[in-house]
C-alpha positions, 0 to 999 in steps of 0.5 A: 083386596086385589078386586079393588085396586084397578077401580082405585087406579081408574079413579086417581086418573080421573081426579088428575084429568079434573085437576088439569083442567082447573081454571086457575086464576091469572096473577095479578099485574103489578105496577111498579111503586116507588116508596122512597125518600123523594128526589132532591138532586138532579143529573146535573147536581151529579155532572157538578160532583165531577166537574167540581172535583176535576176527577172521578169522586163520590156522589156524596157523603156517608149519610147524605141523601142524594135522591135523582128522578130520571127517565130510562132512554137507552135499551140493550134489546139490540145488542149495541149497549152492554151492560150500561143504561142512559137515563136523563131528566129535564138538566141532563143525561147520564150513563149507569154502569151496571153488571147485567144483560138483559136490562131492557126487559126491567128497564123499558126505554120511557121507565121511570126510576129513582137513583139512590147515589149512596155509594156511587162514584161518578167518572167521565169517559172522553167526554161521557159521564157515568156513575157507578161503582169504584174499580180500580181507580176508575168507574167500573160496574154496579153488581146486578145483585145488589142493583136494587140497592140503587135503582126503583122503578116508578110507574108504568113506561111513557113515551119519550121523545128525543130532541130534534138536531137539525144543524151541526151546531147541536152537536155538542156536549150539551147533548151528550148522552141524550136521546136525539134525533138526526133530522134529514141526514145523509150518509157518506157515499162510500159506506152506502150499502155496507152493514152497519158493522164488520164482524170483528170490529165495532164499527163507525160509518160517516154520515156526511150532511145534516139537512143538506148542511155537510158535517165531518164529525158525527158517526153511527158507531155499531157494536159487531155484536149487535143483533142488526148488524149485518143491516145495510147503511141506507142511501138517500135522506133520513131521519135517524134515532140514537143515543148521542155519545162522543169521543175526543171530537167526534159525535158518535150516535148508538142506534138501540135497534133498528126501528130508529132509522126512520123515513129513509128512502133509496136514490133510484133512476126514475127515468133512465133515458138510452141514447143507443143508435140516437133512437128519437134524436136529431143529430148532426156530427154525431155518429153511432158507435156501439151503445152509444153516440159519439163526435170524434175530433175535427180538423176545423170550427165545428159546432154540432148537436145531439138532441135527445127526445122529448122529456116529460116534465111531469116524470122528472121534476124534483129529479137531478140529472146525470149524464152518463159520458167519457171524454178522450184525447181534450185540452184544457179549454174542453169544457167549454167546446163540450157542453149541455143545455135544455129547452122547453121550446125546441123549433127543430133547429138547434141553431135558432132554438133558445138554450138554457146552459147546464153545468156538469161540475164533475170532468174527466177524461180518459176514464171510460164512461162516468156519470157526472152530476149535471143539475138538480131539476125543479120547478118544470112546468113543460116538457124539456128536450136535452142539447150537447153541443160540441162546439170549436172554432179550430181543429180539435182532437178531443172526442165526447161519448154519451151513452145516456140520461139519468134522472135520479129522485130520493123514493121513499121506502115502502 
């Protein structure tokens, strides 16, 4: 009998080898149904539970039907929601306290679902409704192992879209918990560049206007432990998608990833202009000090120009202009002894050239240079030249420095 065993070895090897390389059929996709009871309640029905009883209450009685058809907008793929979704419906939005991770791979942003409210209560967190169950006197989370008691998908996920904030007056708690858009927002200066959150904390960054409007209660609040947020805080105007939330009277806005921060560009120096040794300039009175031009103080009425070169009108409309300077030893009548002008038509002599007066807001001395703001410019049909008069008529000790132009554009990113 040993004469056969290799032949039967040899032929069990060869059926495995067929058997791997069967072509299985692929499982059917199934899309999700909903089988049950219809909805006859809406988010808003929910809202009136709690505002009816002035705390946290059940949703509704032993045996009653409470059915609400909702839309998932919140998603933990970034990690700044946990443990909680947003869904809303055409009355409202609302947030369900569930003891899961990882929800966004069952309930996509735009999934359909039924909330079946038997046995919920329903809270509301500093201005924030939730629903979910009862943990010690308070709304605490749903058990991810019985989640299917509750929450039925529907169909497969739409498109959803947020609502378009473009003034501060929208923000209030009608939008709370909504899926919004910040429509041209700008952030505070000083968190430009800064990531979205420290490490050990989650953090708040201020954005300061809304379409040019400045706003002093709205923030990007960021969990330390979302996946993006060692992002940095982008500069510039832009649109910005999040779930609205608030606390005491702040809005606070929750990214869900970062594809919701669209369109925003960069401030960039589109023509940084030197000054250094007067290259191309006509001067009187002005001298060359280092990298930069420089008047010192008079002993007499002096009036004195530094003329910069041709500026092309083309490269820099739509620009705001900022002069980079420094100021030393001035009284309180300097800024009207030190001032700067354009013109589109310069005849070679300051003193019979027609001048247009511009006001930089931003003054200080004795700092060492600064770029102060000087004037947004738009509208240029001709090439500007750039005029700092330095002008007294009696014996003066202030000195003015310039170094430079700055014309700076919001650039949209790439």
């Amino acid at each position: 009998m040993k004469k056969y065993i290799f032949p039967i070895l040899l032929l069990a090897i060869m059926a495995a080898f067929t058997s791997c390389n069967k072509e299985w059929d692929a499982p059917e996709f199934e899309v999700a149904t909903y089988t049950g009871e219809p909805a006859n309640k809406t988010i808003q029905d929910i809202i009136n539970v709690y505002t009816n009883a002035g705390k946290m209450d059940s949703i509704c009685h032993a045996g009653e039907t409470f059915i609400v058809k909702a839309t998932v907008v919140s998603s933990d793929e970034g990690g700044n929601f946990y443990k909680n979704m947003v869904v809303e419906d055409e009355t409202g939005a609302i947030q369900i306290q569930i003891n899961k991770s990882g929800l966004c791979h069952t309930y996509p942003v735009g999934q359909t679902v039924y909330i079946n409210c038997q046995g919920l209560v329903v809270g509301n967190y500093h201005g924030v409704y939730q629903i979910g169950w009862i943990y010690n006197g308070d709304v605490g989370r749903i058990d991810g192992n019985f989640l299917d008691k509750y929450l039925f998908k529907d169909g497969m996920p739409k498109p959803v879209t947020p609502i378009d904030i473009t003034s501060a007056s929208q923000l209030s708690a009608e939008n709370v918990c909504k899926l919004v858009c910040i429509r041209n927002c700008q952030f505070a200066d000083e968190v430009v560049g800064q990531p979205w959150s420290t490490e050990t904390a989650t953090t708040s960054r201020v954005i300061k206007s809304i379409n040019g409007q400045p706003v002093n209660n709205l923030v990007v609040r960021t969990s330390n432990y979302a996946k993006f947020r060692k992002g940095l805080i982008p500069s510039g105007s832009g649109d910005i998608i999040g779930i609205l939330s608030v606390y005491g009277t702040t809005y606070q806005l929750m990214l869900r990833t970062t594809d919701d921060v669209l369109t925003f560009g960069s401030v960039q120096d589109i023509y940084p202009l030197s000054l250094n040794g007067g290259a191309g300039c006509d001067y009187s009175g002005w001298i060359t000090n280092q990298n930069y031009m420089l008047h010192n103080s008079v002993n007499s009425a002096t009036e004195d120009w530094l003329v910069t070169p041709v500026i092309p009108a083309a490269t820099i409309n739509g620009s705001t202009l900022y002069v980079e300077q420094a100021f030393f030893n001035t009284d309180a009548t300097a800024q009207s002894k030190f001032t700067i002008h354009y013109t589109t038509h310069y005849t070679g002599d300051p003193q019979t050239t027609e001048w247009s007066q511009l006001t930089f807001s931003d003054y200080q001395d004795g700092v060492n240079f600064y770029q102060a703001k000087v004037a947004e410019l738009s509208g240029l049909t001709a090439d500007i030249r750039i005029g700092f008069r330095y002008k007294t008529a009696n014996q003066d000790s202030g000195q003015w420095a310039v170094k430079g132009l700055h014309f700076k554009k919001l650039v949209a990113n790439d």
